[in-house]
PDB file with SEQRES, HELIX, SHEET and CRYST1 records, atoms N, CA, C and O in Angstrom:
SEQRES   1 A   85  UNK UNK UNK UNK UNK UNK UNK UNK UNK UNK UNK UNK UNK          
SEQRES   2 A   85  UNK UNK UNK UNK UNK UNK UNK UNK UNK UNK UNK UNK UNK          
SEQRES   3 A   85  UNK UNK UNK UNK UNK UNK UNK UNK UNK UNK UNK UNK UNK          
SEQRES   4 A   85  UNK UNK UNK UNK UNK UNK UNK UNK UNK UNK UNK UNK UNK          
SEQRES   5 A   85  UNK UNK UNK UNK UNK UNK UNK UNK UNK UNK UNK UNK UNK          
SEQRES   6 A   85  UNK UNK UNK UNK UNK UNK UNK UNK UNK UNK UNK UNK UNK          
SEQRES   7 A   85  UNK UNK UNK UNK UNK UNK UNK                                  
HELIX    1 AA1 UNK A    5  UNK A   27  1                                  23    
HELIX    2 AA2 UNK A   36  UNK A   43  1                                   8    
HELIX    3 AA3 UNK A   47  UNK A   53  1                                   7    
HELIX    4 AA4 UNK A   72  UNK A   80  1                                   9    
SHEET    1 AA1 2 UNK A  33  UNK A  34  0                                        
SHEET    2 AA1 2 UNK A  70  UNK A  71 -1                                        
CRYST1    1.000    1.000    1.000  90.00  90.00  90.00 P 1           1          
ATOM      1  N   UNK A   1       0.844  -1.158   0.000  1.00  0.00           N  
ATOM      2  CA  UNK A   1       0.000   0.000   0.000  1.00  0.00           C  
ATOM      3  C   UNK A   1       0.898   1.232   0.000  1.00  0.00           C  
ATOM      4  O   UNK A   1       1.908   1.293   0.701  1.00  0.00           O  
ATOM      5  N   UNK A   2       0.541   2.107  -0.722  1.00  0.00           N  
ATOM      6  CA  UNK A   2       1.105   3.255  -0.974  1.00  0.00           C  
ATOM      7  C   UNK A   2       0.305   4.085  -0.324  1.00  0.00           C  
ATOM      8  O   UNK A   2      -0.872   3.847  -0.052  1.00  0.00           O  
ATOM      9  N   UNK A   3       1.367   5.834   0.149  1.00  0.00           N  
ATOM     10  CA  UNK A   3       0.226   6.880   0.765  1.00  0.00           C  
ATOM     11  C   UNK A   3       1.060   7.943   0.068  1.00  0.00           C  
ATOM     12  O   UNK A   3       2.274   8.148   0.084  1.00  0.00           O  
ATOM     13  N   UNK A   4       0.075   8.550  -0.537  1.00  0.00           N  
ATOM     14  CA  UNK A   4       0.778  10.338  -1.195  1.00  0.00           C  
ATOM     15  C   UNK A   4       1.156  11.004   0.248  1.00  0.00           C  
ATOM     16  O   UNK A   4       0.556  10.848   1.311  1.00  0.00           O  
ATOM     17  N   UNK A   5       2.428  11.862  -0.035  1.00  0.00           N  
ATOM     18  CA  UNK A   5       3.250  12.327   1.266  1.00  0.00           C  
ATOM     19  C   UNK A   5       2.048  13.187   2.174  1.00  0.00           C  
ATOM     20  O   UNK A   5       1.939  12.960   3.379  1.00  0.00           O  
ATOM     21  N   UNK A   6       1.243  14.100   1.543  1.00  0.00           N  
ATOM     22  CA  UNK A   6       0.390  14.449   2.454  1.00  0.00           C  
ATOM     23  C   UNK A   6      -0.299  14.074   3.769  1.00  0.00           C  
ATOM     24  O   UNK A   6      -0.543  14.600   4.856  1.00  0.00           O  
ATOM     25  N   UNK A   7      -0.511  12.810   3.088  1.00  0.00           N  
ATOM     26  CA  UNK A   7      -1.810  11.448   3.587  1.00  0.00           C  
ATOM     27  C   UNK A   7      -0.882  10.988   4.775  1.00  0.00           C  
ATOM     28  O   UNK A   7      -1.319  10.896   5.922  1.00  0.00           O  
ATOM     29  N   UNK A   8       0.553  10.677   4.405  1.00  0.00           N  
ATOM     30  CA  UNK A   8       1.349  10.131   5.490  1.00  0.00           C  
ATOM     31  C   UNK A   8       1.514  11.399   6.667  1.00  0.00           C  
ATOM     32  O   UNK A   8       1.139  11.170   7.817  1.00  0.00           O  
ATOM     33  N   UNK A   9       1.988  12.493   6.373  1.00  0.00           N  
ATOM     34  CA  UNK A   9       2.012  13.568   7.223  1.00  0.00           C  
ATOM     35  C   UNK A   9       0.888  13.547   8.222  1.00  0.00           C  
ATOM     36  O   UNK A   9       1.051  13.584   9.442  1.00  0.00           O  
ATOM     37  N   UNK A  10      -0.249  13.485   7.606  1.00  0.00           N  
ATOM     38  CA  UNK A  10      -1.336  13.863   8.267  1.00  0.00           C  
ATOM     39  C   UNK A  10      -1.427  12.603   9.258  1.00  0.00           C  
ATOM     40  O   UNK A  10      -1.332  12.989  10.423  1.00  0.00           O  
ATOM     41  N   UNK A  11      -1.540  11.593   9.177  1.00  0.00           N  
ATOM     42  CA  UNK A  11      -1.836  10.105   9.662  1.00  0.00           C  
ATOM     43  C   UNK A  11      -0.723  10.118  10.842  1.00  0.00           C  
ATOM     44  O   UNK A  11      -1.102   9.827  11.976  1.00  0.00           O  
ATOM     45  N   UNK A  12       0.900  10.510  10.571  1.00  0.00           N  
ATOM     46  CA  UNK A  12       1.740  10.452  11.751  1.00  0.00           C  
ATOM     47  C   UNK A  12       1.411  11.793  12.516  1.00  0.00           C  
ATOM     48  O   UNK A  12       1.673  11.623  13.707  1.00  0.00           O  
ATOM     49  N   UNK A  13       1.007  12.867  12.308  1.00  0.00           N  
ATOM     50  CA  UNK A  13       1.016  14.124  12.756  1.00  0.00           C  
ATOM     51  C   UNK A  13      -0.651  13.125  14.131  1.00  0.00           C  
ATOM     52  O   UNK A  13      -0.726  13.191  15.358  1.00  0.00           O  
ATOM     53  N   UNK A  14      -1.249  12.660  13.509  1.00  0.00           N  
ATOM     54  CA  UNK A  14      -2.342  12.372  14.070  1.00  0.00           C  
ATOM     55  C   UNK A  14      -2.626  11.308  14.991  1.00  0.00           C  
ATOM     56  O   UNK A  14      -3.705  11.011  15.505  1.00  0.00           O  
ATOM     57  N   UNK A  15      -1.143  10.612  15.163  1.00  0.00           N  
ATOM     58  CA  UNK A  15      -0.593   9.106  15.998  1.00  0.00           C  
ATOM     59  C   UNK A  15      -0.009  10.295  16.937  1.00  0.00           C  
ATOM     60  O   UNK A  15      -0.646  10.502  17.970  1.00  0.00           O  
ATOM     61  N   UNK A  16       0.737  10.819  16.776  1.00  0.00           N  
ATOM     62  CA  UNK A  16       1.378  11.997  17.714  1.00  0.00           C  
ATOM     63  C   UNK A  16       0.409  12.152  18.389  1.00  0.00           C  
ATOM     64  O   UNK A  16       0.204  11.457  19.383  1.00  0.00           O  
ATOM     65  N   UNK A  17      -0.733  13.492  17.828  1.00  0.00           N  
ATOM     66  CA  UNK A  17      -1.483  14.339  18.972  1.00  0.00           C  
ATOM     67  C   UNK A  17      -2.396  13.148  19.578  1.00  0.00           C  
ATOM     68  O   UNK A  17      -3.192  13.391  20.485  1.00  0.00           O  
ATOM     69  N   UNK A  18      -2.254  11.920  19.066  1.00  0.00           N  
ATOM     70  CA  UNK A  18      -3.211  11.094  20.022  1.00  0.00           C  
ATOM     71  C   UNK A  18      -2.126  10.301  21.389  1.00  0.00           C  
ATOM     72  O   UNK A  18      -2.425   9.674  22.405  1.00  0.00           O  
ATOM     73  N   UNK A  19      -1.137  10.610  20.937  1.00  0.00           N  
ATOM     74  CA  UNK A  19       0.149   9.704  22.249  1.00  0.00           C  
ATOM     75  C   UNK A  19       0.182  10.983  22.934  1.00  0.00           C  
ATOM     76  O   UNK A  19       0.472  10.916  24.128  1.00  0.00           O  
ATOM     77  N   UNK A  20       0.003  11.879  22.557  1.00  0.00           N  
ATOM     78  CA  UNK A  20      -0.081  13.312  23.516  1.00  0.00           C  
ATOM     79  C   UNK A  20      -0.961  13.180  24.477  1.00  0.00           C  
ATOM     80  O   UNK A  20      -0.887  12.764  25.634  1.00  0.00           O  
ATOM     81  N   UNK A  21      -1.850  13.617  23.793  1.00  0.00           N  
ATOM     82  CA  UNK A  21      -3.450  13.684  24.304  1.00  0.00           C  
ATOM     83  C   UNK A  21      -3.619  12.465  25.397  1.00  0.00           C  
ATOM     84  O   UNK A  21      -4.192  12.564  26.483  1.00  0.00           O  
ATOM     85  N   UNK A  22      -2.965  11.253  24.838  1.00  0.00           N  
ATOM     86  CA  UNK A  22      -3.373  10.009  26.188  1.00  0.00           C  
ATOM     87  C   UNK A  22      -2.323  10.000  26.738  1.00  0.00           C  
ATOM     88  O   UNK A  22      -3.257  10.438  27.410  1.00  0.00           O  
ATOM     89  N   UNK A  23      -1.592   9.977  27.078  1.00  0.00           N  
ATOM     90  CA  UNK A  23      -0.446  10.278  28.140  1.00  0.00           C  
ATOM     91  C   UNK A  23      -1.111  11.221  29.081  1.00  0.00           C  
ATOM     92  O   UNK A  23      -1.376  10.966  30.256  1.00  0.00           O  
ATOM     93  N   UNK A  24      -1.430  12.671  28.266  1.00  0.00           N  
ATOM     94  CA  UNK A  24      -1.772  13.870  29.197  1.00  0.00           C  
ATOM     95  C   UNK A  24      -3.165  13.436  30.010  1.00  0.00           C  
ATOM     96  O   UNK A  24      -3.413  13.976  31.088  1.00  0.00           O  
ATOM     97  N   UNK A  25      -4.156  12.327  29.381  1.00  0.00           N  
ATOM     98  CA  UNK A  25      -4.742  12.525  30.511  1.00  0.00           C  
ATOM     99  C   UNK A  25      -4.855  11.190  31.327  1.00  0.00           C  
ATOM    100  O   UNK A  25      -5.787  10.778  32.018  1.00  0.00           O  
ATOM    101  N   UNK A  26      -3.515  10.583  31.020  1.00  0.00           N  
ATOM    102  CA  UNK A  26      -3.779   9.053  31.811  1.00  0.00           C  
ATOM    103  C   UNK A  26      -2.921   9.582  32.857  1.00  0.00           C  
ATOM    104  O   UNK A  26      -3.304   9.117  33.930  1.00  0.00           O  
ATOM    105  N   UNK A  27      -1.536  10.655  33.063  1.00  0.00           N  
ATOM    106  CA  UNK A  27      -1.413  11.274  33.583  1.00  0.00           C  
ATOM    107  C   UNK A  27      -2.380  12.384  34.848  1.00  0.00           C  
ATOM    108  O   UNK A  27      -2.188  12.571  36.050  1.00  0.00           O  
ATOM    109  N   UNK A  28      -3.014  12.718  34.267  1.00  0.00           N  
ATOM    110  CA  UNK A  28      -4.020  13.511  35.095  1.00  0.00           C  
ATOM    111  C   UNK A  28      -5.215  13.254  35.906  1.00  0.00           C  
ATOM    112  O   UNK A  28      -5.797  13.909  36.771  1.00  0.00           O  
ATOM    113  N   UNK A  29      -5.462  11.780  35.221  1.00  0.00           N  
ATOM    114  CA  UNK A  29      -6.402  10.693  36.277  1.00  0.00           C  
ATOM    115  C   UNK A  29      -5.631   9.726  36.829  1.00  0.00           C  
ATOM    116  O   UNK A  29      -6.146   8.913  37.597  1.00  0.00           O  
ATOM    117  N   UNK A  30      -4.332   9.679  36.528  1.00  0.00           N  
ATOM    118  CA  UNK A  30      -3.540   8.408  37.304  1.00  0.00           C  
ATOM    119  C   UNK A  30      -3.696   6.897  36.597  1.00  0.00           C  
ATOM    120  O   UNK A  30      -3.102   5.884  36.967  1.00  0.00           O  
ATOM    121  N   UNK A  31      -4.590   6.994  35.553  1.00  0.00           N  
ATOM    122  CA  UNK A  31      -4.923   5.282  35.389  1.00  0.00           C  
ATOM    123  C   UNK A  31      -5.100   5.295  34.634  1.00  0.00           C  
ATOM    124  O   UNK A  31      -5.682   6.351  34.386  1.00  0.00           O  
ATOM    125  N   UNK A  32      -4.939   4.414  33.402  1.00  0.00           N  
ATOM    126  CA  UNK A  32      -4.781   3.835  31.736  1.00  0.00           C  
ATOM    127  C   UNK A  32      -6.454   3.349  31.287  1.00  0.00           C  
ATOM    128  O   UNK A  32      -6.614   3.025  30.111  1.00  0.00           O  
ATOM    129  N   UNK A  33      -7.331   3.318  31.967  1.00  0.00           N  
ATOM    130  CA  UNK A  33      -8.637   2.759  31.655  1.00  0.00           C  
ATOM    131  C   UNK A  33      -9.579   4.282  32.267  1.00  0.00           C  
ATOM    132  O   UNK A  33      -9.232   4.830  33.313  1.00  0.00           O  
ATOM    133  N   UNK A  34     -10.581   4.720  31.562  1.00  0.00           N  
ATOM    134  CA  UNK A  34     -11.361   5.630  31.713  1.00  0.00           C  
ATOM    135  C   UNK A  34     -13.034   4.903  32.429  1.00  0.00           C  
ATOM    136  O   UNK A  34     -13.760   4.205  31.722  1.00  0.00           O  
ATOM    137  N   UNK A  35     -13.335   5.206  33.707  1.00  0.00           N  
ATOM    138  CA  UNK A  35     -14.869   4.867  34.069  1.00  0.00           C  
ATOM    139  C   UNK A  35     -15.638   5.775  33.627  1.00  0.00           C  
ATOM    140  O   UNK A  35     -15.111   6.785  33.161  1.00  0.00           O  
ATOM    141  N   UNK A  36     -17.012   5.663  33.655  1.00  0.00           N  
ATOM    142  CA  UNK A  36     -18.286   6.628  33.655  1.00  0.00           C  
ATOM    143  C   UNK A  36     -17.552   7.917  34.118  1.00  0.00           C  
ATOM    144  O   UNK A  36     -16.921   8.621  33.330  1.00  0.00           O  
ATOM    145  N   UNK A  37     -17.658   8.149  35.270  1.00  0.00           N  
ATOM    146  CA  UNK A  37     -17.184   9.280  35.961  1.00  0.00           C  
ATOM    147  C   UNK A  37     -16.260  10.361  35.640  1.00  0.00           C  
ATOM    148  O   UNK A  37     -16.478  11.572  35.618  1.00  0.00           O  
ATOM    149  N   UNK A  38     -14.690   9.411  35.279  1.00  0.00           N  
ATOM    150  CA  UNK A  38     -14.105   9.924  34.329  1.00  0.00           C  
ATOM    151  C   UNK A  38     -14.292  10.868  33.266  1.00  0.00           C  
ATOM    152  O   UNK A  38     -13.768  11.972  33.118  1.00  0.00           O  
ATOM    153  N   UNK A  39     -15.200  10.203  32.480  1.00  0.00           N  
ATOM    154  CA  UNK A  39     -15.653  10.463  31.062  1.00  0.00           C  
ATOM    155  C   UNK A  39     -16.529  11.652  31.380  1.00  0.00           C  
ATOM    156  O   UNK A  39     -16.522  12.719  30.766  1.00  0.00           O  
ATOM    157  N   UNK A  40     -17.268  11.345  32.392  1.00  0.00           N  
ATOM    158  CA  UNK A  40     -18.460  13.164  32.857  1.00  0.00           C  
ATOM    159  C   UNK A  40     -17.272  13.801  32.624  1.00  0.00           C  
ATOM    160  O   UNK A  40     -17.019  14.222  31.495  1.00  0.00           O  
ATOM    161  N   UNK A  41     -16.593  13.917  33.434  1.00  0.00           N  
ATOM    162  CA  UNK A  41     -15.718  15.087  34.060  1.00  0.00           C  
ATOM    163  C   UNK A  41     -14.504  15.383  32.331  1.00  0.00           C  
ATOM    164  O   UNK A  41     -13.992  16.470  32.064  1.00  0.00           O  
ATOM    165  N   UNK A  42     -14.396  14.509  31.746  1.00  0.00           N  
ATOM    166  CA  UNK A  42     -13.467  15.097  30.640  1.00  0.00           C  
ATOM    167  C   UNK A  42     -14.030  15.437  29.309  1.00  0.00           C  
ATOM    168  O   UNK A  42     -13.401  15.933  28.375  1.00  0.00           O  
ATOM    169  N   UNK A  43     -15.787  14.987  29.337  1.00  0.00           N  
ATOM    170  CA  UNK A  43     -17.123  15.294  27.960  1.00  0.00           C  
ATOM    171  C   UNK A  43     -17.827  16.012  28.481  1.00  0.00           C  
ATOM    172  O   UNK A  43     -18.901  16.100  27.885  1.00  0.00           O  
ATOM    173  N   UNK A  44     -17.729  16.789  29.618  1.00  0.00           N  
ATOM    174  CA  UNK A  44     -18.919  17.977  30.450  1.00  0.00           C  
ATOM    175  C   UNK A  44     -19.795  17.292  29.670  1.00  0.00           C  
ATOM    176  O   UNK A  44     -20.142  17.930  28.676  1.00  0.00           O  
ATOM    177  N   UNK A  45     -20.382  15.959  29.807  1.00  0.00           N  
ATOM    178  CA  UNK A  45     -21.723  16.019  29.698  1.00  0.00           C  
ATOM    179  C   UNK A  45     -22.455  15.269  30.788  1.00  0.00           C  
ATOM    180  O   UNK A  45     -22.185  15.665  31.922  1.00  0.00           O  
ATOM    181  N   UNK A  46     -23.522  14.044  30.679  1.00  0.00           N  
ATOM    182  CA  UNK A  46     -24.347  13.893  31.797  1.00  0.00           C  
ATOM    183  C   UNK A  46     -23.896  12.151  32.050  1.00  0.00           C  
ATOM    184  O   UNK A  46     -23.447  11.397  31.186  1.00  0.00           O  
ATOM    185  N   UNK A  47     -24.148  11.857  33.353  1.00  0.00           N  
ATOM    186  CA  UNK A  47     -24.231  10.423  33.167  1.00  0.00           C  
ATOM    187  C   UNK A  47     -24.887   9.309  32.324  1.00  0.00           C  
ATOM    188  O   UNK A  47     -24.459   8.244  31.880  1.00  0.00           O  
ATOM    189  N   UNK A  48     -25.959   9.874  32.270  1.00  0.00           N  
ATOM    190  CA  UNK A  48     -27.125   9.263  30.746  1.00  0.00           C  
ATOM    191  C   UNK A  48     -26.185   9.210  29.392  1.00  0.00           C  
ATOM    192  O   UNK A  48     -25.597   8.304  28.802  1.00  0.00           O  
ATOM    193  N   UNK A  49     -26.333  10.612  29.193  1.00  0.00           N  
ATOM    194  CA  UNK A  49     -25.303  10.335  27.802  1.00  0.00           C  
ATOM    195  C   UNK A  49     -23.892   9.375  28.174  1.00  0.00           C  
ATOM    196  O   UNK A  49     -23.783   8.476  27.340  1.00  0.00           O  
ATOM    197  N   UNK A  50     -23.312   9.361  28.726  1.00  0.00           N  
ATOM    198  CA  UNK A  50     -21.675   8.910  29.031  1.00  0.00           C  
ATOM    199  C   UNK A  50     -22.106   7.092  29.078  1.00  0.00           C  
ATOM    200  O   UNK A  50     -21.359   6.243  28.592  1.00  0.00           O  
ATOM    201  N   UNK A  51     -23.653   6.709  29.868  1.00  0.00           N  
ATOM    202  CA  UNK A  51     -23.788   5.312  29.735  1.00  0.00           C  
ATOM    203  C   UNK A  51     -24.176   5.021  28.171  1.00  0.00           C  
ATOM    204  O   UNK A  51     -23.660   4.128  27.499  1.00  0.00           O  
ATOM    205  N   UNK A  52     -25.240   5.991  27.682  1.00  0.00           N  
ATOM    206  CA  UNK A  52     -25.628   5.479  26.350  1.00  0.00           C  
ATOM    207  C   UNK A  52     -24.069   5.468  25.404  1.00  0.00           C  
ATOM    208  O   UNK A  52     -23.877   4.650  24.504  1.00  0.00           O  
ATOM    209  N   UNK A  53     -23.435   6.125  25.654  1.00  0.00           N  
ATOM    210  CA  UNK A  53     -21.767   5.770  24.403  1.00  0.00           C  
ATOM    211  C   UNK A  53     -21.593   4.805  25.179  1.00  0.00           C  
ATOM    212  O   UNK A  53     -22.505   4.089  24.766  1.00  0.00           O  
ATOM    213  N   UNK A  54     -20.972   4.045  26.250  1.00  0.00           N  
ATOM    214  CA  UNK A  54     -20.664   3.099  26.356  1.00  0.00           C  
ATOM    215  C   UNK A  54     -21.509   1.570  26.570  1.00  0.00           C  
ATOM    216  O   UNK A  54     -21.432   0.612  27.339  1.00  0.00           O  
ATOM    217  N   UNK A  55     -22.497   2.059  25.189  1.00  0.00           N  
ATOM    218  CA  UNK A  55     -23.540   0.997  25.457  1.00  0.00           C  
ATOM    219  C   UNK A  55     -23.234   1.039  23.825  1.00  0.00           C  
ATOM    220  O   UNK A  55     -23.477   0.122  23.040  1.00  0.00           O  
ATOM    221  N   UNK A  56     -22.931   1.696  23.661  1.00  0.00           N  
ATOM    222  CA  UNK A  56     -23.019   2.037  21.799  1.00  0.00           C  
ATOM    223  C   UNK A  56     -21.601   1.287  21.363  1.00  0.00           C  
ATOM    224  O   UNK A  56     -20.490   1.294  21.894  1.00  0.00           O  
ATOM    225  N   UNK A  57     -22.028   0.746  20.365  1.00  0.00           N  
ATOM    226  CA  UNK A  57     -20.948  -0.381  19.204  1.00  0.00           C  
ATOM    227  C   UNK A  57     -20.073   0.000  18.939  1.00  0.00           C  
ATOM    228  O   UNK A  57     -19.149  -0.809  19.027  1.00  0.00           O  
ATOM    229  N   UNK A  58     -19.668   1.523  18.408  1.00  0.00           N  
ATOM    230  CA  UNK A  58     -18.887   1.873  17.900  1.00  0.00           C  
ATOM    231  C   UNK A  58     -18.160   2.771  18.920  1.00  0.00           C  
ATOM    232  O   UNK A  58     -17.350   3.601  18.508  1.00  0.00           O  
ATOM    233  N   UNK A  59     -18.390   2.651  20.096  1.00  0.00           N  
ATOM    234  CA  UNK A  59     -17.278   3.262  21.409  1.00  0.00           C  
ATOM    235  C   UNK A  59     -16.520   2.265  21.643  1.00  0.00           C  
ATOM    236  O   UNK A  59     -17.139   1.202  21.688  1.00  0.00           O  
ATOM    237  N   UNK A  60     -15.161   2.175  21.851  1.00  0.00           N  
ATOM    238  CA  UNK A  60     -14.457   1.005  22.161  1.00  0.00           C  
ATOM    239  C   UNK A  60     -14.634   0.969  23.785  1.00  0.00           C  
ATOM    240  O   UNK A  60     -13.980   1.671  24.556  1.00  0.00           O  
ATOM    241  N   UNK A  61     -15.513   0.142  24.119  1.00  0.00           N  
ATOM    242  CA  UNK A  61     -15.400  -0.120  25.917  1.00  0.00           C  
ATOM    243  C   UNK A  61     -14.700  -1.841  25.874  1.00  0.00           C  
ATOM    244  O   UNK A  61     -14.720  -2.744  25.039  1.00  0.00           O  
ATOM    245  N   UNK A  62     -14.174  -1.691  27.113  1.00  0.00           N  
ATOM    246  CA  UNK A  62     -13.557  -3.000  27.495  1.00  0.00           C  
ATOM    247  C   UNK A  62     -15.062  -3.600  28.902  1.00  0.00           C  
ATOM    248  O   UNK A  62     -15.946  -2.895  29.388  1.00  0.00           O  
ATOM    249  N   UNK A  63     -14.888  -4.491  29.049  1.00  0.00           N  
ATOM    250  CA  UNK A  63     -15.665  -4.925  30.391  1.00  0.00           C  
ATOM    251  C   UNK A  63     -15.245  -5.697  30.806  1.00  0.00           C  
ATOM    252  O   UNK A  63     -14.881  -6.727  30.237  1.00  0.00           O  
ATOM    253  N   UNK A  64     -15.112  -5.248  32.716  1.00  0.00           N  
ATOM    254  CA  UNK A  64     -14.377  -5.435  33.099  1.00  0.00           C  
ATOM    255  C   UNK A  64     -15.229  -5.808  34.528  1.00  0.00           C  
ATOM    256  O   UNK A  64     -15.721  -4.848  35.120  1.00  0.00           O  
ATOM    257  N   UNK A  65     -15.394  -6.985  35.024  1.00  0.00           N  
ATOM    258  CA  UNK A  65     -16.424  -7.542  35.282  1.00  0.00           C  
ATOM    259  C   UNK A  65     -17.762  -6.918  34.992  1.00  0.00           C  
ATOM    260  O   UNK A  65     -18.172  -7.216  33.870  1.00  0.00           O  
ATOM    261  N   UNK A  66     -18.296  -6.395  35.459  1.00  0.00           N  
ATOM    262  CA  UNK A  66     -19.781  -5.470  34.836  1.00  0.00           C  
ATOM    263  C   UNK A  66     -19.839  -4.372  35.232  1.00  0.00           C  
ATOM    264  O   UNK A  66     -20.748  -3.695  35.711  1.00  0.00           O  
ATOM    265  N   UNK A  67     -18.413  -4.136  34.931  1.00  0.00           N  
ATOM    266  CA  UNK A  67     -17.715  -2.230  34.448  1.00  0.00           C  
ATOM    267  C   UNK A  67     -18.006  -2.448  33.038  1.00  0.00           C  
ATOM    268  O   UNK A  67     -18.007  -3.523  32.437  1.00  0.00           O  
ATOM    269  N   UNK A  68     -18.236  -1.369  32.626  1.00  0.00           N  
ATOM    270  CA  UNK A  68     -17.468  -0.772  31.186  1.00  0.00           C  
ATOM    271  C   UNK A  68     -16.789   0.560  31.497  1.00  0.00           C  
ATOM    272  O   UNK A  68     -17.213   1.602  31.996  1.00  0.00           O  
ATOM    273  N   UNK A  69     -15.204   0.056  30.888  1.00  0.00           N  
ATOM    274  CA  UNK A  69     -14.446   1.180  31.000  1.00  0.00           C  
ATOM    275  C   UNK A  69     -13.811   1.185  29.155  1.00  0.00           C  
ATOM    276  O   UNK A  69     -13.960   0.573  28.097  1.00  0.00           O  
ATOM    277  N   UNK A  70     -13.156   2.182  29.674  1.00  0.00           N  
ATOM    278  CA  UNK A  70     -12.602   2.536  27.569  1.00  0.00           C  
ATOM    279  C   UNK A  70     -11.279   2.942  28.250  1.00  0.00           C  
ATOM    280  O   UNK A  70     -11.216   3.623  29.274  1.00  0.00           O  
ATOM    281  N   UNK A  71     -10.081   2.375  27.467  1.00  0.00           N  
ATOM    282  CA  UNK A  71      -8.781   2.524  27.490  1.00  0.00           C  
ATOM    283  C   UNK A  71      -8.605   4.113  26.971  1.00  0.00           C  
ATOM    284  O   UNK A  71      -9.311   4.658  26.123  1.00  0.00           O  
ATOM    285  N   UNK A  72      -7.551   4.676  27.654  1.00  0.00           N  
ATOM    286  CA  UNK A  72      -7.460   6.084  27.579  1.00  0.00           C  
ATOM    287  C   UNK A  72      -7.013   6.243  25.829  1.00  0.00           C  
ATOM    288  O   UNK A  72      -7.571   7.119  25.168  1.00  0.00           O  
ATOM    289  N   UNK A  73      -5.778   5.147  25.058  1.00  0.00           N  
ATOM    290  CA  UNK A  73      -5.581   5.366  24.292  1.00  0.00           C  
ATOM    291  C   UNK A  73      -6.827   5.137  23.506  1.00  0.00           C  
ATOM    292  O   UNK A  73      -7.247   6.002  22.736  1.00  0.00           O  
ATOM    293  N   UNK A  74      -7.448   3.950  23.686  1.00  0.00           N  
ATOM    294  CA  UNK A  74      -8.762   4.104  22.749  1.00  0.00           C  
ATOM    295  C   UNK A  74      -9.351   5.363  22.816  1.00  0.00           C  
ATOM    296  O   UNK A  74      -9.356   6.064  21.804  1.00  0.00           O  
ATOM    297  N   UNK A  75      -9.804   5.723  23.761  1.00  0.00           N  
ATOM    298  CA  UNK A  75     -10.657   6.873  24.126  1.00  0.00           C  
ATOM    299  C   UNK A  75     -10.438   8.103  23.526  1.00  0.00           C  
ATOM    300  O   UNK A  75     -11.330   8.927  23.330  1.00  0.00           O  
ATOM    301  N   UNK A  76      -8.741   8.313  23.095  1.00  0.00           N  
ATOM    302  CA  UNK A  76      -8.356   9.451  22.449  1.00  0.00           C  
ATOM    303  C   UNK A  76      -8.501   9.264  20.661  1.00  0.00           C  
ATOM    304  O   UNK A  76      -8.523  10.117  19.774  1.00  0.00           O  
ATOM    305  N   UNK A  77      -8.578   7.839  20.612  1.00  0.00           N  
ATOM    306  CA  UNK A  77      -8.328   7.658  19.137  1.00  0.00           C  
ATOM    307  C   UNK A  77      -9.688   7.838  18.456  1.00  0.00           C  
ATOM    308  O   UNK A  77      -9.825   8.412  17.375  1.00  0.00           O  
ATOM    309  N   UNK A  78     -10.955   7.155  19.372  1.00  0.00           N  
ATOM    310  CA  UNK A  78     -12.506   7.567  19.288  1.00  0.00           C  
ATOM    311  C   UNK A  78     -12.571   8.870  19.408  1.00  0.00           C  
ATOM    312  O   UNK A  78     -13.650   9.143  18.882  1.00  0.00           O  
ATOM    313  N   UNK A  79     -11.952  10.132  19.878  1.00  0.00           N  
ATOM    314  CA  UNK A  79     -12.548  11.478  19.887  1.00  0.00           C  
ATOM    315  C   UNK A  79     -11.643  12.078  19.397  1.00  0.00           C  
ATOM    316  O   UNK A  79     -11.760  13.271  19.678  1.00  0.00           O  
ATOM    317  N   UNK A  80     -10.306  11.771  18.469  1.00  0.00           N  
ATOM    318  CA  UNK A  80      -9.864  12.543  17.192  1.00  0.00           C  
ATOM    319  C   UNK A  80     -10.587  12.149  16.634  1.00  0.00           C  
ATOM    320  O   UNK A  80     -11.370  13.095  16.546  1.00  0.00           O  
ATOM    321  N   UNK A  81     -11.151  11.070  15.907  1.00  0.00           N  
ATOM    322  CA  UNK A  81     -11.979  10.563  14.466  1.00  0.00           C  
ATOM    323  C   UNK A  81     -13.316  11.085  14.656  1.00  0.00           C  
ATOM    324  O   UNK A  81     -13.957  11.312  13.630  1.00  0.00           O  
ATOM    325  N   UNK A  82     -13.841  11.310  15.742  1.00  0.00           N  
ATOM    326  CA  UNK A  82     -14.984  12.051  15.997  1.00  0.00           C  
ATOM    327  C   UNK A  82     -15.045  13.562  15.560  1.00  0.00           C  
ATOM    328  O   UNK A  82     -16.099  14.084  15.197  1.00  0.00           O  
ATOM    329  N   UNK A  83     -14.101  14.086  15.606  1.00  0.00           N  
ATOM    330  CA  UNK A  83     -13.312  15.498  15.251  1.00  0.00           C  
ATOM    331  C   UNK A  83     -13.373  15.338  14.013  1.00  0.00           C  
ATOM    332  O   UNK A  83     -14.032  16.270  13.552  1.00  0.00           O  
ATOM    333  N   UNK A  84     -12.973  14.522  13.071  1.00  0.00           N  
ATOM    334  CA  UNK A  84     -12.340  15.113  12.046  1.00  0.00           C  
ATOM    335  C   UNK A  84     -12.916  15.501  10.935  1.00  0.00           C  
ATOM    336  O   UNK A  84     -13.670  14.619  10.525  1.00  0.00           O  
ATOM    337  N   UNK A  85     -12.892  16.486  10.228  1.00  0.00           N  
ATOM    338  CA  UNK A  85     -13.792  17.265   8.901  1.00  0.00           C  
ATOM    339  C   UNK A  85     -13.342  16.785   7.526  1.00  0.00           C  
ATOM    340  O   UNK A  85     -13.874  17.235   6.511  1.00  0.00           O  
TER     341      UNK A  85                                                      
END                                                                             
């Protein structure tokens, strides 16, 4: 597989700000797996919404006896691609 130099720029520029981004906040909660709670406090949004994504297919949650948590790196890689235009 081939990538025009752009395509590659953009793709490593975008492995970067995501090893950033999860470091900085596995750093700032102390722990490599994200709970409910977590997720309020870093999506200002509500507990409702934060269970319905991690009920939803296309959120990467792990479960973890009858937790669902989402790995910080997942978690960053789901909300660049959510971002992107």
């Amino acid at each position: 597989m081939s990538y025009e130099p752009d395509t590659l720029n953009i793709k490593s520029e975008y492995g970067v700000a995501a090893a950033i981004e999860a470091k900085r906040i596995a750093e700032k909660y102390g722990k490599d797996f994200l709970d409910c709670d977590d997720l309020v406090k870093i999506m200002g949004v509500g507990k409702n919404n934060i269970r319905q994504m991690l009920n939803c297919d296309s959120f990467p949650t792990t479960e973890i006896g009858n937790r669902k948590v989402v790995s910080v790196i997942a978690f960053t890689l789901w909300s660049l691609k959510q971002s992107q235009f």
